[in-house]
Phi, psi and omega in degrees: 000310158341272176327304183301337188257347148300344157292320158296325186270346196283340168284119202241166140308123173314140158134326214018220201270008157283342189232065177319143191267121184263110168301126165298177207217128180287150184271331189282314194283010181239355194229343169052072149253134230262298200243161160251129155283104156333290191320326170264091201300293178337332209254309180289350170310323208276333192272341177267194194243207195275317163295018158077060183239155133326073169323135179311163142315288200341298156346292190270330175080025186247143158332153174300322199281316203266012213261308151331303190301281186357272191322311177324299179326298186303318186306315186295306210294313188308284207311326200241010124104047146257336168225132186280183183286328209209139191307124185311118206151186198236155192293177206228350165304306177071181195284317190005047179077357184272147154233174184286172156316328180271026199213020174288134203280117188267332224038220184270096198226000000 
């Protein structure tokens, strides 16, 4: 059991410590913006994605604090029809002979 847990521990990230992972950097913190504006539609576009979701951290690369105001931000903006809910476009599905679930033949019942 000994063995197994030195072994476990000894597993690291590729790369160690020559290949350091370079971390993002938040923007509202580098620029020390305090609050995110709903209203400033141009800034938040950069956080959703093309199907209209909310981009990760991971992603965006914003701090836990400002990545919240974000989400806030996007939500307010969605309500008050500044930005949309859902991405813009022709379906991506296409017709091909599929239907939805609610679109199902019930027959004669």
């Amino acid at each position: 059991m000994a063995r197994e847990k030195t072994q476990q521990q000894q597993r690291r990230r590729p790369g160690g410590p020559q290949g350091q992972i370079r971390r993002r950097n938040c923007f509202f913190c580098k620029d020390k913006i305090a609050e995110i504006d709903y209203k400033n539609v141009n800034q938040l576009r950069r956080y959703i994605s093309e199907k209209g979701k909310i981009r990760s951290r991971r992603i965006t690369g914003a701090c836990r604090r400002h990545q919240v105001q974000i989400a806030q931000a996007v939500k307010r903006a969605r309500e008050m029809a500044l930005l949309p809910y859902v991405a813009e476009g022709s379906d991506e599905r296409g017709s091909g002979g599929r239907r939805d679930r609610g679109d199902r033949d019930r027959g004669d019942r």
